[in-house]
N, C-alpha and C positions, 0 to 999 in steps of 0.2 A: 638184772644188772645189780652188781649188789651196790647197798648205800655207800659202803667204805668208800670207792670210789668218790665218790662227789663228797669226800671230805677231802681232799687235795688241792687245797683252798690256790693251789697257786698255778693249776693245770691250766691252758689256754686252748688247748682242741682235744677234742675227742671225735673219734672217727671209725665206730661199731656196725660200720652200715655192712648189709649183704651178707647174715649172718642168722641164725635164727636162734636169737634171745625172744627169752618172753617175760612175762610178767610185767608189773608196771613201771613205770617212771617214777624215780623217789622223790617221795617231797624235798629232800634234802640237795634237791640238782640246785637250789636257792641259794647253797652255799658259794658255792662258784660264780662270784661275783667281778671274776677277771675272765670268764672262759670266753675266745674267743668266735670258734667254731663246734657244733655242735650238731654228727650225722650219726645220725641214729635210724634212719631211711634202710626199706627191706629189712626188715625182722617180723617177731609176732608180740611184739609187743602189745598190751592192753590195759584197758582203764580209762583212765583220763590223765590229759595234760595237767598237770600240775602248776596250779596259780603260782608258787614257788618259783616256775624258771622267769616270771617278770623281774625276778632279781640278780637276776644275769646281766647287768646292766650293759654288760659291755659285749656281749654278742653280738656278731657281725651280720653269720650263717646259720640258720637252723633248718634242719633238715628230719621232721620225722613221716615224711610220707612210706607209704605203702605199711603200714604193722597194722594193727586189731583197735585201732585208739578210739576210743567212743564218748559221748558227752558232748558239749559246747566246747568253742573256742574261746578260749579262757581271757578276758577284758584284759587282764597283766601281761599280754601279749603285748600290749601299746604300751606299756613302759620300757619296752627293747628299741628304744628311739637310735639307737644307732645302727638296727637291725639293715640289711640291704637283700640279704634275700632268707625267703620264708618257702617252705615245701610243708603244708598236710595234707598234699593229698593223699588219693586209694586209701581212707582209713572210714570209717562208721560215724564220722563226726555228725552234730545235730544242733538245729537252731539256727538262728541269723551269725554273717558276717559281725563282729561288734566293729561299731561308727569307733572306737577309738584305735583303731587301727588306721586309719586317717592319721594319726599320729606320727608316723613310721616314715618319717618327710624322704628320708635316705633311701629307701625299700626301689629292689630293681625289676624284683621277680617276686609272686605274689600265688 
């Protein structure tokens, strides 16, 4: 995905699923602090989640199940307090659930 993308500071969805991108997640998805929905599900994506998208403040939808994503789930997850549904599944993730996703009072799908 290239970075340029998530400098379009004013985007509100992006919708890449079911496609086969790879590489990682940019740090710079942090920029997008108005994006609403964000499916990025079915790719080969990998790496790690980038603590960067807890500044997505205003995410509704995130959707990166099924890609290559490996690492912990990232604490800044629980800053997406407006979040209502969340998908990582089918990915390589590792470690505990983090308790500040308790946070997520909105969250419908988990």
């Amino acid at each position: 995905i290239p970075v340029e993308l998530f400098n379009l500071r004013f985007l509100r969805h992006i919708y890449l699923s079911k496609n086969r991108l790879d590489g990682t997640i940019p740090a710079n998805v942090g920029n997008l602090g108005d994006l609403l929905y964000l499916y990025l599900q079915n790719n080969l994506l990998n790496g790690t989640i980038p603590a960067e998208i807890g500044r997505c403040s205003s995410l509704v939808e995130l959707d990166l199940g099924d890609n290559e994503l490996e690492g912990i789930i990232s604490v800044e997850i629980g800053n997406l307090t407006d979040l209502v549904y969340l998908d990582l599944s089918y990915n390589s993730l590792t470690g505990r659930v983090p308790g500040i996703l308790g946070n997520l009072t909105y969250i419908e799908l988990l």
